[in-house]
Kinemage of the C-alpha trace (Angstrom):
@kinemage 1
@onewidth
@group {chain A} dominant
@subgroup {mainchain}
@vectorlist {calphas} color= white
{ca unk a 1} P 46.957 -103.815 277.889
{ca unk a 2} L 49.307 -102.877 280.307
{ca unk a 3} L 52.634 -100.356 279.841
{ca unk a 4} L 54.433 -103.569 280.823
{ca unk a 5} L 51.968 -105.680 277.805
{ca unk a 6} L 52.194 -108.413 280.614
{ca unk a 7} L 48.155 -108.311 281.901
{ca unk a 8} L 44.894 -106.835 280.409
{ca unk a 9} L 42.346 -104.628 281.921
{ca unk a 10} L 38.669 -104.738 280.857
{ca unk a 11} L 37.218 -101.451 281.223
{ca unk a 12} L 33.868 -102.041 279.958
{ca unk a 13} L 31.391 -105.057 279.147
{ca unk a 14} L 27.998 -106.001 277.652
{ca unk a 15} L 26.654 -108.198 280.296
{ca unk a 16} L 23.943 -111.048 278.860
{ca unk a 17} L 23.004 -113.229 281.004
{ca unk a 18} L 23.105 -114.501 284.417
{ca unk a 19} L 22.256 -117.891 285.299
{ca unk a 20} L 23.261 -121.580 285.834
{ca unk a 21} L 22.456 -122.593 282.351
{ca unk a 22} L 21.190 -120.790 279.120
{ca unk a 23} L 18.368 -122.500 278.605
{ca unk a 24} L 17.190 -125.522 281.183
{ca unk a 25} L 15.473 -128.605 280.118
{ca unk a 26} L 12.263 -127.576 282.279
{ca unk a 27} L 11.197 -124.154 282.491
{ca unk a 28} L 10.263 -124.139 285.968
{ca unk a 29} L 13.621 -125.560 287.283
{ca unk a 30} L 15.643 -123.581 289.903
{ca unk a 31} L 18.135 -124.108 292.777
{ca unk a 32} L 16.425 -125.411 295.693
{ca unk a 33} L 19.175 -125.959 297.941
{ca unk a 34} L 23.141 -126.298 298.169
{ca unk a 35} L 24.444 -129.686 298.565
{ca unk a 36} L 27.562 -128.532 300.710
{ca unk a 37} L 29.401 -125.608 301.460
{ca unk a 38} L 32.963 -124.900 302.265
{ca unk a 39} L 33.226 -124.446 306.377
{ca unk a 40} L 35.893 -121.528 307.805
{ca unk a 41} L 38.941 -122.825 308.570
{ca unk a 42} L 40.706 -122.163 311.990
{ca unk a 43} L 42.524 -118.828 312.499
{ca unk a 44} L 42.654 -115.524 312.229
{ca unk a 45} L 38.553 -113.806 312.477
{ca unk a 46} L 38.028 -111.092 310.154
{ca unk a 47} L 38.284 -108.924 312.814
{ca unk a 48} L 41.451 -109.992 313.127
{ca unk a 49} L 42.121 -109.564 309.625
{ca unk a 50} L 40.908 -106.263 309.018
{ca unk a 51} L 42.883 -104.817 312.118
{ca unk a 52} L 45.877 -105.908 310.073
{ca unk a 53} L 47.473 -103.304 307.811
{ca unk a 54} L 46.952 -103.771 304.036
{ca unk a 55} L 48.590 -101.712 301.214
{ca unk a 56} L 45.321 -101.013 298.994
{ca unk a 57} L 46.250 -99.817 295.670
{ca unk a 58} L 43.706 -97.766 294.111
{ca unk a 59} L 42.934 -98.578 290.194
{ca unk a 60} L 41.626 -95.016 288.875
{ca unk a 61} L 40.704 -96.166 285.593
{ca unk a 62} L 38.871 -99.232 286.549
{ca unk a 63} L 36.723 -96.698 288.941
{ca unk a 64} L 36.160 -94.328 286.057
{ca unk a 65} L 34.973 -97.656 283.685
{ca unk a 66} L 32.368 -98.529 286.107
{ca unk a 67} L 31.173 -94.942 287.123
{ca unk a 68} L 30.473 -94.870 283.680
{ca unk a 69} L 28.925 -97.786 282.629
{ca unk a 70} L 26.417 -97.335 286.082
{ca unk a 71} L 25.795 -94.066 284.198
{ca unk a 72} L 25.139 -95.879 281.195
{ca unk a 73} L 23.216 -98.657 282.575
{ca unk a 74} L 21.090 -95.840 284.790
{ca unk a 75} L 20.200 -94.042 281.604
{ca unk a 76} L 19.094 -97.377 279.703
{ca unk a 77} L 16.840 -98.065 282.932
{ca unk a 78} L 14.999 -94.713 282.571
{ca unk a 79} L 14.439 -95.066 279.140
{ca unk a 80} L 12.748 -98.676 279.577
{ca unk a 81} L 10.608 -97.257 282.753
{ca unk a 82} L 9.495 -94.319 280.463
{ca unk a 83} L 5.630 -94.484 279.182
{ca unk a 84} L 6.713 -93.292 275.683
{ca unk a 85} L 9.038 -95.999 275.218
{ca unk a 86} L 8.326 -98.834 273.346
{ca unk a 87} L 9.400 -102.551 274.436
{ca unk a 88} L 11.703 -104.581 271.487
{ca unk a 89} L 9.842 -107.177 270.388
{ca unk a 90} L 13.405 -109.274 271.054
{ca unk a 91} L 12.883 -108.677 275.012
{ca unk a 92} L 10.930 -111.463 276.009
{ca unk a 93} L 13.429 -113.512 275.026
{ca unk a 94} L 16.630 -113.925 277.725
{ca unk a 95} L 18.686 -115.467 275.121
{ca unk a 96} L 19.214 -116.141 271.722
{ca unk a 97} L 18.740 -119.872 272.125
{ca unk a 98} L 15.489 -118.975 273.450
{ca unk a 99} L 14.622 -116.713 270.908
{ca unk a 100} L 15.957 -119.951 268.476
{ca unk a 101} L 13.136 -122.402 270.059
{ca unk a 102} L 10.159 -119.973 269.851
{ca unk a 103} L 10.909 -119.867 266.138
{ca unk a 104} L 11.413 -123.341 265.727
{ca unk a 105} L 7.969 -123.812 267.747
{ca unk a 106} L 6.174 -121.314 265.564
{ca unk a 107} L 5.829 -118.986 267.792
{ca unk a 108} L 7.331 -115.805 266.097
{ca unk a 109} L 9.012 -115.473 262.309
{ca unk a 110} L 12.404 -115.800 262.152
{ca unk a 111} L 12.647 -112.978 259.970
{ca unk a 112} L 10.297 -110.837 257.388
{ca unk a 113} L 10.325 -112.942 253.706
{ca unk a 114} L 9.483 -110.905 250.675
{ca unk a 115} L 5.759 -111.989 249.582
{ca unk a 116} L 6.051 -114.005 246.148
{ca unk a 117} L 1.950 -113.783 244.468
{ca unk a 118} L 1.040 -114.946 241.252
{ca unk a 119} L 0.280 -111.574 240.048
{ca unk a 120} L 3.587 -110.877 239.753
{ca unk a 121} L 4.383 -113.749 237.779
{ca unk a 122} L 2.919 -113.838 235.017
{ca unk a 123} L 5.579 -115.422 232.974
{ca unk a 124} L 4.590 -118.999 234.721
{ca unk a 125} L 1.144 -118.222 234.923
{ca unk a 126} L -0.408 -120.193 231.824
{ca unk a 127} L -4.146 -120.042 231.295
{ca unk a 128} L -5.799 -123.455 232.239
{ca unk a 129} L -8.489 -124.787 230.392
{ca unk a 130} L -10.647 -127.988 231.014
{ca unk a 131} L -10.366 -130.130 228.656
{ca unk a 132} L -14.462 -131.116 228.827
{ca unk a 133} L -16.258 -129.085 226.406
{ca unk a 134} L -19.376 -128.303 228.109
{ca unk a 135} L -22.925 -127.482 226.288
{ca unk a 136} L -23.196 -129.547 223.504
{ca unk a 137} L -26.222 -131.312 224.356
{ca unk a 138} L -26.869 -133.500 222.504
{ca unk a 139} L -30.351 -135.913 223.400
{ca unk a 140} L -30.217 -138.215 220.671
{ca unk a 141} L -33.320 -138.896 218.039
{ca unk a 142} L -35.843 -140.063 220.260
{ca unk a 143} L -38.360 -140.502 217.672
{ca unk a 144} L -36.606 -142.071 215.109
{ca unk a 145} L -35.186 -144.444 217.758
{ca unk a 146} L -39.037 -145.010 219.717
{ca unk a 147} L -40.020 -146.727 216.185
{ca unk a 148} L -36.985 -148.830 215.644
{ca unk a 149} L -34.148 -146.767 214.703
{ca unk a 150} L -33.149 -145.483 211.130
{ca unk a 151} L -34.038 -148.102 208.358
{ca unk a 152} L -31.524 -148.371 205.396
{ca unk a 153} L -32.214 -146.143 202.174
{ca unk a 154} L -30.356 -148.678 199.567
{ca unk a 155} L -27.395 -148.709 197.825
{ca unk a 156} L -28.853 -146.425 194.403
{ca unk a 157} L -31.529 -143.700 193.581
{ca unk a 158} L -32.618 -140.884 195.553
{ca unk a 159} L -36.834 -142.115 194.905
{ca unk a 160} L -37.449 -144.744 197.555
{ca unk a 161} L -40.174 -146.793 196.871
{ca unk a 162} L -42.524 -149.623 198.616
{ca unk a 163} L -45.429 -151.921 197.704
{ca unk a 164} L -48.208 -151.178 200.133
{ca unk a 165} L -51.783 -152.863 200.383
{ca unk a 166} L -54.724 -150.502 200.584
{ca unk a 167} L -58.003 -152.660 199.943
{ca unk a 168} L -60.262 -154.622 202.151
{ca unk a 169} L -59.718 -158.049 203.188
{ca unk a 170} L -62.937 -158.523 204.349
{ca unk a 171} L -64.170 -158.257 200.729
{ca unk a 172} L -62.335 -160.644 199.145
{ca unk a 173} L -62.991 -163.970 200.120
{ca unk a 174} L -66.659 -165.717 199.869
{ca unk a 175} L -68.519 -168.389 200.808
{ca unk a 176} L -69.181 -170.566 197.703
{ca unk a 177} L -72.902 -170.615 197.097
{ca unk a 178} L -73.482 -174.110 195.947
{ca unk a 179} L -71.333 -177.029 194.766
{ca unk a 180} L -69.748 -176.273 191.781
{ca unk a 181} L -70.345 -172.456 192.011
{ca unk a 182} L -68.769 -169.408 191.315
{ca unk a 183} L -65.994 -168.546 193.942
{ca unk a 184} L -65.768 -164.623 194.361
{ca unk a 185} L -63.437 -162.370 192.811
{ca unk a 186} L -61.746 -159.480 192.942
{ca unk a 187} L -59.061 -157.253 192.122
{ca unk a 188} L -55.595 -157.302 194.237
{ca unk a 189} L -54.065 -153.989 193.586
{ca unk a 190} L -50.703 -153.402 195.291
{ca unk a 191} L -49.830 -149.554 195.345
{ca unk a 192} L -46.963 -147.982 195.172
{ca unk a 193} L -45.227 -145.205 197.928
{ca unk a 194} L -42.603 -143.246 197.010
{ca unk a 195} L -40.388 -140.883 198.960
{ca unk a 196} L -37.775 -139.045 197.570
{ca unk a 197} L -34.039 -138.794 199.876
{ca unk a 198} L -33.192 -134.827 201.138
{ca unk a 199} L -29.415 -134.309 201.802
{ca unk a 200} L -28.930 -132.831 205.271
{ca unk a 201} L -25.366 -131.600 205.464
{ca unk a 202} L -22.925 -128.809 206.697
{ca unk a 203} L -19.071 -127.898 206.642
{ca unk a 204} L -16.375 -126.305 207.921
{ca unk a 205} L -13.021 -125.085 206.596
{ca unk a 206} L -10.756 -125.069 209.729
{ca unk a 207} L -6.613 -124.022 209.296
{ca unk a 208} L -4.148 -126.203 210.654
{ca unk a 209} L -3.119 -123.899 213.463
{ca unk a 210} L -6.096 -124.596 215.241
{ca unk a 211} L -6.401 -127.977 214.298
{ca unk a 212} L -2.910 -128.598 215.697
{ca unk a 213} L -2.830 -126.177 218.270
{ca unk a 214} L -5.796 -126.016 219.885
{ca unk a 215} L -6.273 -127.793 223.335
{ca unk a 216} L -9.093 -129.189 223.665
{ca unk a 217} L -9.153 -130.776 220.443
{ca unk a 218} L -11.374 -128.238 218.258
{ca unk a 219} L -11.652 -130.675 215.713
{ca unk a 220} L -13.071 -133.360 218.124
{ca unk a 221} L -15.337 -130.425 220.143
{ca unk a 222} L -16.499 -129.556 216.234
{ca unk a 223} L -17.329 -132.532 215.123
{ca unk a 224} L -19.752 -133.569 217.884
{ca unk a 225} L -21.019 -130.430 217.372
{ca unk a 226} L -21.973 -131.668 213.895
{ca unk a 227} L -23.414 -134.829 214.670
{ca unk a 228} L -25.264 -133.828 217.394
{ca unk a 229} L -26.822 -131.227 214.691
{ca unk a 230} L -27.565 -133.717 212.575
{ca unk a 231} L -29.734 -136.032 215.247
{ca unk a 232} L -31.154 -132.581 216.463
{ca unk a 233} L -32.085 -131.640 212.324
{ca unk a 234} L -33.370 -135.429 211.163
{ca unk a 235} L -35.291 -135.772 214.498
{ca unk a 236} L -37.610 -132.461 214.546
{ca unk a 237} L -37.844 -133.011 210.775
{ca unk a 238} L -39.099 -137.137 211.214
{ca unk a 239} L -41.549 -135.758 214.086
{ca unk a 240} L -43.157 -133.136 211.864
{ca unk a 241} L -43.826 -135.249 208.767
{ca unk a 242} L -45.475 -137.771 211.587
{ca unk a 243} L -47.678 -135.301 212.380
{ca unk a 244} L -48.194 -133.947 208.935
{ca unk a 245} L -48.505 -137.565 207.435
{ca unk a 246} L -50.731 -139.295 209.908
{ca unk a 247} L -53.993 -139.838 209.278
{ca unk a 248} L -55.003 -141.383 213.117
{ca unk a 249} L -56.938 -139.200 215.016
{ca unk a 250} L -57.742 -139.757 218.627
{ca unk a 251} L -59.528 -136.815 220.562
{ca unk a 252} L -58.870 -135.838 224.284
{ca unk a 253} L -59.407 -133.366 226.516
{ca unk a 254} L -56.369 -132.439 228.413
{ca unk a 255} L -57.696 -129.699 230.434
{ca unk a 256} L -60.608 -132.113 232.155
{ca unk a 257} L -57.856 -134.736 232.942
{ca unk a 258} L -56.384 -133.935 236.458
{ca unk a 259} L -55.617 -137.493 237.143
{ca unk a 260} L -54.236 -139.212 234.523
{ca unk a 261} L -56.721 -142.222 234.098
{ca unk a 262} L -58.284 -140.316 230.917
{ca unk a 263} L -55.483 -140.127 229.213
{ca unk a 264} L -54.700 -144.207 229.493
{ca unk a 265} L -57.838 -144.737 228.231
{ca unk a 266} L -57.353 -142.624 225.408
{ca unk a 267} L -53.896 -143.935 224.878
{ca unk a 268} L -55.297 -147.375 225.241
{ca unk a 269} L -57.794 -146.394 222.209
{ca unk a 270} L -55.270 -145.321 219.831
{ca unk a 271} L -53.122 -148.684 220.301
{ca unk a 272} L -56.193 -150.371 219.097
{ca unk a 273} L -56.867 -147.653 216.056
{ca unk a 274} L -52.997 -148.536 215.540
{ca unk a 275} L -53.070 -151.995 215.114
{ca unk a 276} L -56.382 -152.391 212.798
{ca unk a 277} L -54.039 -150.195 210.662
{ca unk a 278} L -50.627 -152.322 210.650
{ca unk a 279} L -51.574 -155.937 212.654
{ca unk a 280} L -49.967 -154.189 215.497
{ca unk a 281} L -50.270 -152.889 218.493
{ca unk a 282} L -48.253 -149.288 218.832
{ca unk a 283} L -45.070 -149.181 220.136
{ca unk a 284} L -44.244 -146.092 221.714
{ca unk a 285} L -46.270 -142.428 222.959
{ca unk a 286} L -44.784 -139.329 222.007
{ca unk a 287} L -45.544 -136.407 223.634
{ca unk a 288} L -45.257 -132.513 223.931
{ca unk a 289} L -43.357 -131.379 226.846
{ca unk a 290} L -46.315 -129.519 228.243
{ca unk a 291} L -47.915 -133.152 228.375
{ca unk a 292} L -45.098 -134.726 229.756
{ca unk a 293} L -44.716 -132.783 232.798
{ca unk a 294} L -48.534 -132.739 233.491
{ca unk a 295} L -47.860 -137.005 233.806
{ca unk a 296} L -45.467 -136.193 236.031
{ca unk a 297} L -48.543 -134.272 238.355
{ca unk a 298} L -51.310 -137.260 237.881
{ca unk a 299} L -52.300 -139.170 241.145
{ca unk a 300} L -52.507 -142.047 239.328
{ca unk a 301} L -49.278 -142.262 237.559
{ca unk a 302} L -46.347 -143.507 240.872
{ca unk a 303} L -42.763 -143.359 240.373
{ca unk a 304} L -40.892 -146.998 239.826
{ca unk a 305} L -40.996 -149.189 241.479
{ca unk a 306} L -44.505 -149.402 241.059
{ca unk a 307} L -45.204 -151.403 237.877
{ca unk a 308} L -48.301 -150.703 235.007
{ca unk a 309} L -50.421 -153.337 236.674
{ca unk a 310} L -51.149 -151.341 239.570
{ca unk a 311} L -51.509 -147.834 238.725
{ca unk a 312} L -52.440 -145.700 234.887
{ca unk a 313} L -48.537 -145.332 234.365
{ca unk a 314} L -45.297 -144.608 236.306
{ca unk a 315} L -43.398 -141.492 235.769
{ca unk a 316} L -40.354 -141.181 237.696
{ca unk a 317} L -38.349 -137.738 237.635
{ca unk a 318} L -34.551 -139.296 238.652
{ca unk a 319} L -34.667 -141.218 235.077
{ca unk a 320} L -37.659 -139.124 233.384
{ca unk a 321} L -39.063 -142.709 232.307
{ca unk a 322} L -42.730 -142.788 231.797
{ca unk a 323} L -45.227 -145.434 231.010
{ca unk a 324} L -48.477 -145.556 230.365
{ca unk a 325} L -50.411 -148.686 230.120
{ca unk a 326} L -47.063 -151.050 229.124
{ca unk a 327} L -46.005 -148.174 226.366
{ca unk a 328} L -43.371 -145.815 226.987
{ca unk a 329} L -43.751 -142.402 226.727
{ca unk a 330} L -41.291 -140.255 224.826
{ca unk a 331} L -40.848 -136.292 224.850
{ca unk a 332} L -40.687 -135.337 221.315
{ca unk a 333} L -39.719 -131.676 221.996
{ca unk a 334} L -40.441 -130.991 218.613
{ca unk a 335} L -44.066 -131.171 219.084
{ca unk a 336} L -43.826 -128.132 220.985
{ca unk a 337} L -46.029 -126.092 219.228
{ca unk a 338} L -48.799 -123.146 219.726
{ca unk a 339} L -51.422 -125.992 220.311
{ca unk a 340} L -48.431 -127.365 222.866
{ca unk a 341} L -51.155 -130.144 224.153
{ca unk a 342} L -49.586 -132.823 221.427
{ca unk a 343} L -49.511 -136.674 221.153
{ca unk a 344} L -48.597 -139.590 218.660
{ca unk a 345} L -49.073 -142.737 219.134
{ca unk a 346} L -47.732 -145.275 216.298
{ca unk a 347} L -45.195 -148.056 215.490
{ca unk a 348} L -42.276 -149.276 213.340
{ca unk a 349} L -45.016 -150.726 210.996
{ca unk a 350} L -46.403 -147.565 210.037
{ca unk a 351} L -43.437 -144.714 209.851
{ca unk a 352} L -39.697 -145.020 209.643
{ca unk a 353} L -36.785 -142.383 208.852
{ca unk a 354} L -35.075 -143.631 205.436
{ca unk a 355} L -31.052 -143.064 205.862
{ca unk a 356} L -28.047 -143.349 204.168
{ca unk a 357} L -25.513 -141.813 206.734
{ca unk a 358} L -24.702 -139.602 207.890
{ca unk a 359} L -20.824 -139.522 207.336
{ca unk a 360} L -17.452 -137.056 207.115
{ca unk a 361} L -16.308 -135.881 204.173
{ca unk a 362} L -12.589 -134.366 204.505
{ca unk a 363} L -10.026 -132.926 201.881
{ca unk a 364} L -6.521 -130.621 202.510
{ca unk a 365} L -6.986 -127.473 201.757
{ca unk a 366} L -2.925 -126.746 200.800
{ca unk a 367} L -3.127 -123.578 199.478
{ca unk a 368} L -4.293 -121.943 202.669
{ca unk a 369} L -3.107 -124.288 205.288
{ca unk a 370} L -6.500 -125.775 206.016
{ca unk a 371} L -8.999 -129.033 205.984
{ca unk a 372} L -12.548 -128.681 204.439
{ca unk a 373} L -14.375 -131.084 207.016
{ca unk a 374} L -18.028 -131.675 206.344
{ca unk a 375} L -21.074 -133.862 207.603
{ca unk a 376} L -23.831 -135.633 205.174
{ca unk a 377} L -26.444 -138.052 204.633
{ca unk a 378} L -29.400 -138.670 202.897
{ca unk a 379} L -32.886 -139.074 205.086
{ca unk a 380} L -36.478 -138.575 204.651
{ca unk a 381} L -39.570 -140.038 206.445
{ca unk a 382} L -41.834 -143.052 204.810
{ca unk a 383} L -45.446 -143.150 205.525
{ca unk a 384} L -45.813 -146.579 204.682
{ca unk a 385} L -49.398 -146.729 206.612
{ca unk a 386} L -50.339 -143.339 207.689
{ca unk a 387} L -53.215 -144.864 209.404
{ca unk a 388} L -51.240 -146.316 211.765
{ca unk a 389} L -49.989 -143.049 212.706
{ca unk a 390} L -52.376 -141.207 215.509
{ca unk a 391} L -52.423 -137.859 216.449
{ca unk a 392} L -54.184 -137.422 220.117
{ca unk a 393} L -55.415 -134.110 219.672
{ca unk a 394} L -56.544 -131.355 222.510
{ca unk a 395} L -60.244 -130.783 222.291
């Protein structure tokens, strides 16, 4: 400001930018050309002018102000020509517009952000969990079910009992010798099986924290753990009294067989053996795992959809169905023995599993905040014609 405070002097200035515009539309615009441009107007030449006199007044502090800031500017150029100086990472930019759109364009950050991970965080961090509880496998009672299922054990009594023929039809009815002769006779005799019920069971006394607070359900995961126990329990022990119980016997050599076609033929045989001993044909194969993955190896057993008719079986690994000769074949895991080379080959007519079950028992357990959960039922295997059950044996 002036002594007089009537005009302002600058004496120094940060100089931005020079140009037409800040930022143009097109990055490769430029002036060409000027449209028009003022012409001289008549007079006095400069010449002329200069050879005037002129009272020049001389501005000391405005000289000092730019003496220094060429000093200034001078310095800042040596220090960006210097090899030990480092270019701001702002330079490239002209402006701050400019510097605006290559952040908008993702070209550069804005600014540094403070990294946010979930290790720091563990406050809203929870644990997940699936809620699928994985590796309870449970496969069912494939031999129970290959004869017909679980037949009912009654209403009373832990001795089952049936009537059972055991004599020889061929023996009792005659030819009548001559008119008015003797017919033949014989005793009837109907015997009597028996089996007595076994209680398969097991229990639990889980608190009510983890029967409320658990997630997945432990109750639900616990309770499939139970049944599946139970088919796993009442299967191996139904395959192991057919075994023990059956009085079939079919011989076969498993090692000589590389094709398969022996083994329909012996399969074949033990249908017949089964149906002299019940009126019917068997119903299912079961089968050692070692046999039933050496089916799956036989040239003549094809996966589906070849059908019985044209080959010894079909054995197909996507399903793990097998047949052999119109019977299906089973894998009764629990035949997996030291002589692993197992078979049986029988009907509903000759064996069922005897069941009354199984079923949950629950009461409250008050006194220490808990519930007594348990699984039972009452099984056992019945014989009725043990010659109907045949063991193919490994020679």
């Amino acid at each position: 400001m002036s002594k007089a405070r009537d005009a302002i002097t600058h004496t120094a200035a940060n100089l931005l930018e020079v140009s037409l515009t800040p930022y143009p539309a097109y990055s490769t615009a430029g002036v060409s050309s000027i449209r028009e441009e003022p012409e001289e107007e008549e007079g006095e030449t400069m010449s002329e002018t200069m050879d005037t006199e002129a009272v020049v007044s001389v501005d000391t502090e405005a000289r000092e102000a730019v003496k220094s800031l060429r000093e200034e500017v001078g310095n800042i150029h040596a220090r960006v020509f210097t090899s030990e100086a480092t270019e701001h990472p702002l330079a490239q930019y002209r402006t701050f517009g400019e510097y605006s759109k290559a952040v908008y364009n993702g070209e550069v950050e804005s600014r540094a952000l403070a990294d946010q991970i979930t290790a720091n965080n563990p406050g809203v961090m929870p644990p997940n969990f699936l809620q699928e509880v994985r590796g309870i496998i449970d496969l069912g009672r494939r031999v129970i079910q290959g004869v017909g299922g679980p037949q009912g054990a009654g209403t009373a009594g832990m001795d089952i009992n049936w009537p059972y023929f055991d004599g020889n039809l061929n023996t009792i009815v005659e030819s009548q010798a001559n008119e008015k002769g003797e017919v033949n006779s014989v005793q009837i005799d109907l015997e009597k099986g028996t089996a007595t019920l076994a209680t398969y069971a097991a229990g639990s006394d889980i608190s009510y924290q983890l029967l409320e607070r658990s997630s997945p359900s432990y109750l639900d995961a616990h309770n499939r753990i139970m049944l599946a126990s139970y088919a796993a329990v009442t299967d191996r022990k139904f395959t192991a009294d057919l075994w023990d119980d059956g009085t079939g016997l079919q011989d076969y050599d498993f090692a000589a067989d590389t094709t398969g076609s022996a083994f329909r033929e012996a399969i074949f045989e033990a249908s017949v053996t089964c149906e002299d001993a019940t009126g019917v044909p068997a119903s299912a194969v079961f089968v050692s795992t070692a046999v039933f993955v050496a089916i799956g190896g036989w040239s003549t057993f094809q996966p589906e959809p070849y059908t019985v008719q044209n080959v010894s079986g079909v054995a197909t690994a996507s399903t793990l169905r097998v047949n052999v000769s119109g019977l299906p074949v089973i894998r009764a895991k629990y035949l997996d023995t030291n002589n692993a080379y197992n078979a049986i080959v029988t009907n509903g007519q000759a064996a069922r599993w005897l069941e009354d079950g199984p079923r949950l028992a629950t009461a409250e357990n008050v006194a220490k905040l808990g519930r007594d959960i348990s699984i039972y039922g009452y099984g056992v295997t019945a014989a009725f014609l043990p010659a109907g059950i045949v063991r193919v044996t490994n020679v």
